[in-house]
C-alpha positions as a Python dict, from the first residue, in 0.01 Angstrom:
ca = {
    (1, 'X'): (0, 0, 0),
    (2, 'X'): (358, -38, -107),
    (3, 'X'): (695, 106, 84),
    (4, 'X'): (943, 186, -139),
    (5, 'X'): (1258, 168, 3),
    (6, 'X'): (1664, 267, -82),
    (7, 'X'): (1978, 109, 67),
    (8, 'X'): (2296, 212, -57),
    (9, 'X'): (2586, -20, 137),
    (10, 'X'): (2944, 140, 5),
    (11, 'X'): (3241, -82, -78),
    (12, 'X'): (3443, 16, 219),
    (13, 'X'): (3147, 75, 514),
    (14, 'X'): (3226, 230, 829),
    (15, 'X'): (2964, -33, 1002),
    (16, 'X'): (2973, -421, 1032),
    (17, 'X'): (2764, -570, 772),
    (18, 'X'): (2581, -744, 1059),
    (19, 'X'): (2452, -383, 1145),
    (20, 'X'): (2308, -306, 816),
    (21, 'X'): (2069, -584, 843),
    (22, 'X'): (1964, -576, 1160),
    (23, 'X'): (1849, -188, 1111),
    (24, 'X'): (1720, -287, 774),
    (25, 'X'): (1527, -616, 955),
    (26, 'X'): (1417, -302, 1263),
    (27, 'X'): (1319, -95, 985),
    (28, 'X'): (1078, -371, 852),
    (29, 'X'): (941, -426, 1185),
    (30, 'X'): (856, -106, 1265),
    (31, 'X'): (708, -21, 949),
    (32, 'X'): (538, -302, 926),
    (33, 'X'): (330, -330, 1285),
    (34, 'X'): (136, 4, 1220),
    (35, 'X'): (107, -140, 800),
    (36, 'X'): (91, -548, 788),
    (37, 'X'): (-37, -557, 447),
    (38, 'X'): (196, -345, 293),
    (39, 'X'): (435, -477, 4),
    (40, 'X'): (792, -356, 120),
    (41, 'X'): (1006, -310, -201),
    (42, 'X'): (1386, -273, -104),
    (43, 'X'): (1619, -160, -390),
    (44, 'X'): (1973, -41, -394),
    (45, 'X'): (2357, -73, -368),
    (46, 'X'): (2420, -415, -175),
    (47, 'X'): (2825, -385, -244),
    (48, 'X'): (3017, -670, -65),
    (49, 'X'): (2687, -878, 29),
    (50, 'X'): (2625, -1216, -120),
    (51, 'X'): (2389, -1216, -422),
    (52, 'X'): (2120, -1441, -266),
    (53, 'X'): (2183, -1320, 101),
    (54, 'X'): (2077, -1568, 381),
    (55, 'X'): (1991, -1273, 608),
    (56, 'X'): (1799, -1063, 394),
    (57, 'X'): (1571, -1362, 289),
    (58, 'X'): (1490, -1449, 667),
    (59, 'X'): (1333, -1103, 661),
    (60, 'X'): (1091, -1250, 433),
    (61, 'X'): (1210, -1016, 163),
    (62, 'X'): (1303, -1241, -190),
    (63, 'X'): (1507, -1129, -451),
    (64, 'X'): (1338, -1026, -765),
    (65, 'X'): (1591, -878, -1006),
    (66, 'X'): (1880, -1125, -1117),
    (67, 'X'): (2027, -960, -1390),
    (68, 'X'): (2404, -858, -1357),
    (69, 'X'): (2476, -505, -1317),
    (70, 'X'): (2855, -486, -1291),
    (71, 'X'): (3059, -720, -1505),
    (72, 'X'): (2879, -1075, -1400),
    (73, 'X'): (2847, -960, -1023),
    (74, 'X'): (2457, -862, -903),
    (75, 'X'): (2557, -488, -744),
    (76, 'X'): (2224, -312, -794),
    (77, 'X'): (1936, -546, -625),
    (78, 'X'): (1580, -556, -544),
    (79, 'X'): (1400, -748, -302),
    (80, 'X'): (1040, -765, -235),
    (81, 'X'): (774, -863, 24),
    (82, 'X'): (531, -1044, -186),
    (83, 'X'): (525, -1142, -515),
    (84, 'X'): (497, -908, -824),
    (85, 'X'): (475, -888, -1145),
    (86, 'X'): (783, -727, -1305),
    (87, 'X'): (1032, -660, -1558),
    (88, 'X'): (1366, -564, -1526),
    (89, 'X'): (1654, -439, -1764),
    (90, 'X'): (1941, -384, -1740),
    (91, 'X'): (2096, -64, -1959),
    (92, 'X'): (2421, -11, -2083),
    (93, 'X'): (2575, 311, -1938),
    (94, 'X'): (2685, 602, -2208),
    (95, 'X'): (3045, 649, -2056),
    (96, 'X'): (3271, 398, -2019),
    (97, 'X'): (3237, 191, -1701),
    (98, 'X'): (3170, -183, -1616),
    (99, 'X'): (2869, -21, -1442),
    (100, 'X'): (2497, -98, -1575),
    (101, 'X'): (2208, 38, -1433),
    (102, 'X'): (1917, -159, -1384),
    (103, 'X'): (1508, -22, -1508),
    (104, 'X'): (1262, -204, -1308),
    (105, 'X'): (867, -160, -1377),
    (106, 'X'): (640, -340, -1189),
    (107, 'X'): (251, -398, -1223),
    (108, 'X'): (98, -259, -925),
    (109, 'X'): (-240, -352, -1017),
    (110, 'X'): (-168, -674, -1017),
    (111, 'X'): (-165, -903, -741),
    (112, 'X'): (-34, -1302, -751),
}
């Protein structure tokens, strides 16, 4: 089973970074007592936070897209539960912006 997940943390938040991860670490737990051998995948926005973030790692979650996706700065993020096989790109955007987006695919029927 995998759990998909979306975090969008805005430039200017109206919360203490400290607060996004500890709902994003109660989110985990929750989730993850009624579905232990589920493969969270978190994705998203992580404006602001470190690229290899201290706190998000103790959650057991490890970064597995490294690719720039604003200038040289690692924006768009994912992190993941276990290890997967992947591949990620990153795609220049039509209109003019520093902005890239990132396409991950990842081999669900494989397991490492």
């Amino acid at each position: 089973m995998y759990a998909v997940c979306a975090l969008y943390h805005p430039r200017k938040p109206l919360y203490k970074q400290a607060e996004l991860l500890s709902e994003v670490e109660r989110s985990i737990d929750i989730f993850t007592a009624d579905f232990s051998e589920a493969t969270i995948v978190l994705a998203g926005d992580f404006n602001q936070l470190p690229d290899i973030c201290r706190p998000i790692q103790e959650l057991a979650l490890q970064p597995i897209q490294i690719a720039p996706s604003h200038g040289i700065i690692c924006l768009d993020r994912i992190y993941s539960s276990k290890p997967l096989v992947y591949h990620c790109q990153t795609v220049v955007s039509a209109v003019e912006t520093g902005h890239m987006a990132c396409r991950p695919s990842v081999c669900l029927s494989v397991r490492l």
